[in-house]
N, C-alpha and C positions, 0 to 999 in steps of 0.2 A: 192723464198721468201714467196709468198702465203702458198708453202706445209711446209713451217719452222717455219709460226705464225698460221697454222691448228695443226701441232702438238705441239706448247708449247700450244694450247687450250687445246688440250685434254688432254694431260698431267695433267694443270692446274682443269681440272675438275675429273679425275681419282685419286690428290692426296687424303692425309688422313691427318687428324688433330691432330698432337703429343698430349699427356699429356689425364690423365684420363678423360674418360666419366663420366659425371657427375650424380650420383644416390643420393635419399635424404638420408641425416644420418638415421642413426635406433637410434629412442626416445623410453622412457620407457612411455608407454600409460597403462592406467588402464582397468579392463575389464567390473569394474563398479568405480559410485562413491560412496567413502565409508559412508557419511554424507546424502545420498539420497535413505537410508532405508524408505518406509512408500511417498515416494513421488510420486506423481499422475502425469503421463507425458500426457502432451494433446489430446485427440485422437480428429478426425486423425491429423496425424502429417502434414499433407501438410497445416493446418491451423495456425504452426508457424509463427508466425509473422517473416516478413523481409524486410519490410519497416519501419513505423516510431515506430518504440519496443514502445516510451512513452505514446506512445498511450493507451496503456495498463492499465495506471493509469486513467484515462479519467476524465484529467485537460487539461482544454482547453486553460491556461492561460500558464501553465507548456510549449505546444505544440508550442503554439506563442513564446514564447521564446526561445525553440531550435530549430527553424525553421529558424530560422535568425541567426544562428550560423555559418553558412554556409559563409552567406553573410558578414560578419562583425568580425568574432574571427580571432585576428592575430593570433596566433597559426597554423589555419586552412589555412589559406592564405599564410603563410609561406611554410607550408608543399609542398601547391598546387605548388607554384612557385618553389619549388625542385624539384617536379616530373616534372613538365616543362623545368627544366632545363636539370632532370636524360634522358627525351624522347629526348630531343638536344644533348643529348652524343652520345645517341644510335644510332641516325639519321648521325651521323659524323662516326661513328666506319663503320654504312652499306654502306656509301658513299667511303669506301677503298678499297670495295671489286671491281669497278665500272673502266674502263681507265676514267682517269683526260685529258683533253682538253680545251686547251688556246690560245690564241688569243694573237698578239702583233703587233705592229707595231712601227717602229721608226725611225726618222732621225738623223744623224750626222755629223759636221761638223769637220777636222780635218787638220794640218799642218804640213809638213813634213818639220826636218831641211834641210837647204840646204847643209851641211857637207856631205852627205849621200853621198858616192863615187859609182858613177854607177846607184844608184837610179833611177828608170822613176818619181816617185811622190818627187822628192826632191824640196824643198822651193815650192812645189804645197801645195791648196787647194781643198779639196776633200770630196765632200758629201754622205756618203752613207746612204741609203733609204732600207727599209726592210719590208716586209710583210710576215708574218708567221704563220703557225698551227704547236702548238705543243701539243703531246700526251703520256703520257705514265701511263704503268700499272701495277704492285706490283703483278705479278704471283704467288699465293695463294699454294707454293707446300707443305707448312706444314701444314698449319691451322692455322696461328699467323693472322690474317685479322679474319678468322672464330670463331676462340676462343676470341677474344677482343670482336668480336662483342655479341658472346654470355655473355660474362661478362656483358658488358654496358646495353647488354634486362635485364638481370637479377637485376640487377642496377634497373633500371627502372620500374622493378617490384615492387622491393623491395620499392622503393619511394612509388609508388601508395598504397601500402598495410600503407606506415607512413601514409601517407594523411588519409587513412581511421581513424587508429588509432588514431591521432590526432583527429580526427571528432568525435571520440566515446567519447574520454575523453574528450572533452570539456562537450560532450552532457551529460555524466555521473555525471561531476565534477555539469553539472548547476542542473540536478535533484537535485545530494545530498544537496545543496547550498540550491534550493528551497523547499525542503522538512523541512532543520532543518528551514528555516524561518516562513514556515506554523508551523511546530510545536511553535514556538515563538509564535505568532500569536495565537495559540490555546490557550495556558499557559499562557499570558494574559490576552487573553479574563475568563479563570479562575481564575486570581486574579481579574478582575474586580469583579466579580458577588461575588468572596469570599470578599473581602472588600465590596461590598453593603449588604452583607450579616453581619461582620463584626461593620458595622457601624450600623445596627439595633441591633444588640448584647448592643454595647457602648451605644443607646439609651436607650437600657432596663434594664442595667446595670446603667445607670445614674437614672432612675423614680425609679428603686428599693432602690438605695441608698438614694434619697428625700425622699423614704414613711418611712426610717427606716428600712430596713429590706435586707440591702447588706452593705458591709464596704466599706470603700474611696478603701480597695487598689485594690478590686474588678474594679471599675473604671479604677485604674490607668491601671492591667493587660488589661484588655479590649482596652482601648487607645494607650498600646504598641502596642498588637496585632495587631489593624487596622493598624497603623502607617508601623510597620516592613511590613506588606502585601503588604498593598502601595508603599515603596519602593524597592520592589521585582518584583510591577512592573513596575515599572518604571525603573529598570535597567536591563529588556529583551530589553530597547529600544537601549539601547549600540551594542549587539550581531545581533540585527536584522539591525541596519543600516549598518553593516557590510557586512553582507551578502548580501543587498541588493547591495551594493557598488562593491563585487562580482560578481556581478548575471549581472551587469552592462557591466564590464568589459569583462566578458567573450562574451556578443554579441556586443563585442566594441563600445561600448559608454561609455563617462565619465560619471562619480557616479550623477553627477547632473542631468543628464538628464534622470535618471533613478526612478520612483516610482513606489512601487508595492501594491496596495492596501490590508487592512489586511481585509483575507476572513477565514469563518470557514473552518476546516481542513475538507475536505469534500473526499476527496480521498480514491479509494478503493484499499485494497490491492488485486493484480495479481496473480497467479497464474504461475511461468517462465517455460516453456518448455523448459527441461533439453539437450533431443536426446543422443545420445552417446559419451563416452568420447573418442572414436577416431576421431569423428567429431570435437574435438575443434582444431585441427591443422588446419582445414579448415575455421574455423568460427573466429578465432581470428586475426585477422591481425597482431597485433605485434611479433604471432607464425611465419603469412606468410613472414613477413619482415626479420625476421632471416634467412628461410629457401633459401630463394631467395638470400642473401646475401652470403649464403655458397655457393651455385650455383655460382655465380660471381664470388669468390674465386678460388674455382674450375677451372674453364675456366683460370683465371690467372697463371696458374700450366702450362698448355699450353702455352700463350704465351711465359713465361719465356725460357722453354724446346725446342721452335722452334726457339730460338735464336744461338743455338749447329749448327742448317742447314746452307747451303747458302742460301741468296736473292735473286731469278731473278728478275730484272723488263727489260718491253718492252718496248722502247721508241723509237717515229716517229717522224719527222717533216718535216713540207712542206711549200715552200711560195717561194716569189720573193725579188730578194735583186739584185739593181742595183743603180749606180752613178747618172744617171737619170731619173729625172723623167718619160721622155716618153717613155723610155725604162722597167720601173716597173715592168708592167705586158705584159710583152712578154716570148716568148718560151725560150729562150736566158737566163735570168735573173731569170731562173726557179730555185729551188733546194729542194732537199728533200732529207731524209735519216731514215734509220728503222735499228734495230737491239736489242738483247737483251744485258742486262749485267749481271753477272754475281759474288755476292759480298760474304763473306766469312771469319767472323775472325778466325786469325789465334793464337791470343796469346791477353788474355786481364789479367790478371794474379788472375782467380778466380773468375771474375765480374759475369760470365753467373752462374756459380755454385754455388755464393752468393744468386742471385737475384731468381734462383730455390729454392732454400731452404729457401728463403723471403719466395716465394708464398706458399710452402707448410706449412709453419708455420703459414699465414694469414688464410688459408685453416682452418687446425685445431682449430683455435682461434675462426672462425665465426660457425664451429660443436660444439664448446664448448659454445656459447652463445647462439644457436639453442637449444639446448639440455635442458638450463638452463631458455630458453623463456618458451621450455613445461613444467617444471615442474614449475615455476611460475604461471603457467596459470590455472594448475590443483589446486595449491593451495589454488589459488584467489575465484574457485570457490567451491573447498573444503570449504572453511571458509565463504563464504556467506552462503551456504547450513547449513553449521552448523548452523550460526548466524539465518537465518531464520526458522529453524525447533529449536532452544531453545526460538527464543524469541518469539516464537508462545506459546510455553509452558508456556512462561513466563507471557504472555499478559492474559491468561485466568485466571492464580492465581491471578495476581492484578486484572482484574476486579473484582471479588471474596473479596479482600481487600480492594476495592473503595466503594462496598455494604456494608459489614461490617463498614466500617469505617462512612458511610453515618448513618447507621442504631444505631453504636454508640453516634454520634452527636445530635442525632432526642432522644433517651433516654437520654440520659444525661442531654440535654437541659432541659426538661422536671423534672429531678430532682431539676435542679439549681432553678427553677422556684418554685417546691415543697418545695425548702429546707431543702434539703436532702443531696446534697452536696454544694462543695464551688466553686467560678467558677475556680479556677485552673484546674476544673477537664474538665469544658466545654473548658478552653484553649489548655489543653492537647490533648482533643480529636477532635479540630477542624483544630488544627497541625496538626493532624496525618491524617484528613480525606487531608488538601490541599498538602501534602506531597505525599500520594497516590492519590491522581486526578493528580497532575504533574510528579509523576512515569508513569504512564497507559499513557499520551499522550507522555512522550519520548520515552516510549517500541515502539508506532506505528511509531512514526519519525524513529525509528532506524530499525525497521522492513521496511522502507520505504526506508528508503537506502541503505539497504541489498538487498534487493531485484533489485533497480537499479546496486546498482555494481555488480552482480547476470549476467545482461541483458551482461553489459560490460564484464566480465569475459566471457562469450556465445559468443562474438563477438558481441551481437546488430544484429545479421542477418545478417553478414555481409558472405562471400564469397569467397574463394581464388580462384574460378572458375572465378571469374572477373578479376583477373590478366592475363588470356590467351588474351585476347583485351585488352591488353596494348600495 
């Protein structure tokens, strides 16, 4: 009996595991990016950032608030308590490879009719008493235990890599939140000073009208003007409580308990270290989370396939079972029994041949969203790259038009004053200067958020080398 559970051992260690090995899909990876002509990659590159990426902007208020993202964003907490749950799968999937051993014990009491012709226990009362070990174990001869359990790691990868991404995009989504709020913030603080400015106009517009020498409707213009500024800004206050309400929520706290004081837009813009474009399968998680998923796939091709084999399992049991008590645990009242069995369908009418061609189609589906993760991925940073190398371009012509425009206003005024012209023409051109001062500060908000979605398209530092400690 020893040399018959030595050799289903070694048996069980010498088999092979049905259904394909698993190799990553082949993605179409670029050799460069195309949008990242003329861009400056950090040297040296071990100075990439890959811890907190926001840092980068060096807002220290921006930092306190994604730091607590962690701590407080249901989204993130959600995620976590999946991979917690995906690492509990997996933990069950490696506990089959393992003999199961149990414990039992139990009494009974029983009455036999008296009808019972010949019977020794007829119209008896008869208690039987049982102590027991029992053991057995699912001998591994195909690899359906070894291929579940590599599904479920994979699984479980694949969770860790969500969690990540989830963490990125909250962190991403509160940069851009908080950037267009500072921009807010900034662009009223420019209607402030342009309505103080404004309402010196309307003064000097009103004394010139008393000496005689401006007309009523001079005034009147002048007094729309203030007034429209005024209300310009006063309804950034609508977009910003929003955002702020936003900003809130993402590090879970109600909108209430949330204020952000208005500070000048002080932010510098970064500089993103690009690396290479076959590194972003590594660096994005949402890439890693597909790929790991096709893995798991994978392995399900297997289990399906070792369902064509038979089952061994080994099962023992040992204990004492007697009418007596004090006869329980005696030599007598002993019993125990080992052997393997043997299981095998013979006819299920297509079900194994269904359920293979499930997995191989599941297979395929998770390659074709793998596939469709990388080139999403390349896109994303395609199109920040672009947005940050135009509206760099763009940010230098409007400064350029903010001087002009300033340098218009400073002449003009100066006429108006000569009477030389009429103020329609100071209105004209003190429109066009506040039109261009609030162009120039959305170019850098938008510059500012391109640049964080920039970090997130890169992964944020993040790592699919971290997935092997999972």
């Amino acid at each position: 009996m020893k040399r018959s559970a030595a050799g289903i051992l070694a048996l069980a260690l010498a088999a092979c595991a049905v259904g394909p090995d698993y190799q990553r899909p082949e993605a179409a990876v670029s050799a460069a990016y195309k949008e990242a002509v003329g861009w400056k990659v950090a040297e040296p590159r071990d100075e990439t950032n890959r811890g907190n990426w926001w840092e980068i902007f060096g807002d220290p208020k921006l930092s306190a608030l994604i730091e607590s993202i962690d701590m407080s964003n249901q989204n993130v907490l959600l995620a976590e308590a999946r991979f917690r749950q995906a690492q509990a799968l997996a933990a069950q999937s490696r506990a089959a490879l393992f003999p199961a051993l149990d414990a039992n014990a139990s009494i009974t009491r029983s009455h036999s009719p008296t009808g019972v012709v010949g019977g020794t226990t007829a119209g008896r009362i008869i208690d039987n008493r049982s102590v027991a070990l029992n053991s057995s174990w699912e001998i591994d001869l195909w690899g359906r235990l070894r291929r579940a359990l590599e599904s479920s790691a994979a699984s479980a990868q694949a969770s860790a890599a969500d969690l990540a991404a989830a963490r990125l995009s909250a962190q991403a989504e509160l940069a851009s939140s908080y950037f267009q709020l500072r921009v807010l913030d900034a662009q009223k603080q420019l209607l402030g000073d342009t309505v103080t400015a404004f309402d010196k106009s309307l003064e000097l517009t009103r004394n010139r009208y008393a000496a005689g020498v401006a007309a009523k409707v001079d005034v009147v213009q002048a007094e729309t003007q203030l007034k429209s500024t005024l209300a310009q800004a006063i309804d950034t206050g609508v977009q910003r409580a929003q955002l702020e309400h936003a900003i809130a929520i993402l590090i879970g706290k109600l909108p209430s308990e949330l204020s952000i004081a208005p500070v000048p837009l002080a932010v510098t813009m970064p500089r993103v270290p690009l690396g290479l474009p076959s590194e972003l399968l590594e660096r994005r998680p949402d890439v890693a989370a597909a790929e790991r998923r096709a893995a798991a796939a994978n392995a399900q091709i297997g289990v399906a396939k070792a369902a064509y084999f038979p089952s061994l399992t080994l099962s023992a049991s040992s204990g004492f079972r007697s009418q007596n008590a004090t006869d329980l645990f005696t030599t007598p009242s002993r019993f125990w029994s080992i052997g393997p069995a043997l299981a095998q369908s013979i006819f299920d009418a297509g079900l194994r041949r269904a359920q293979t061609e499930q997995a191989v189609a599941a297979y395929d589906a998770t390659v074709a969203q793998y596939r469709q993760a990388v080139l999403a991925g390349f896109q994303e940073v395609e199109d920040n790259l672009a947005a940050l190398r135009i509206l760099e371009e763009e940010a230098k012509v409007q400064d350029e038009a903010v001087r002009a425009a300033r340098e218009s206003v400073s002449l003009t005024t100066n006429q108006y004053k000569a009477g030389i012209v009429s103020y329609i023409n100071v209105v004209t051109v003190q429109t066009t200067q506040l039109n261009n001062e609030r162009t120039a500060v959305g170019i850098l908000g938008r510059r500012l958020i391109a640049a964080a979605t920039l970090v997130k398209a890169l992964g944020g530092g993040w790592d699919a080398a971290v997935l092997a400690q999972k």
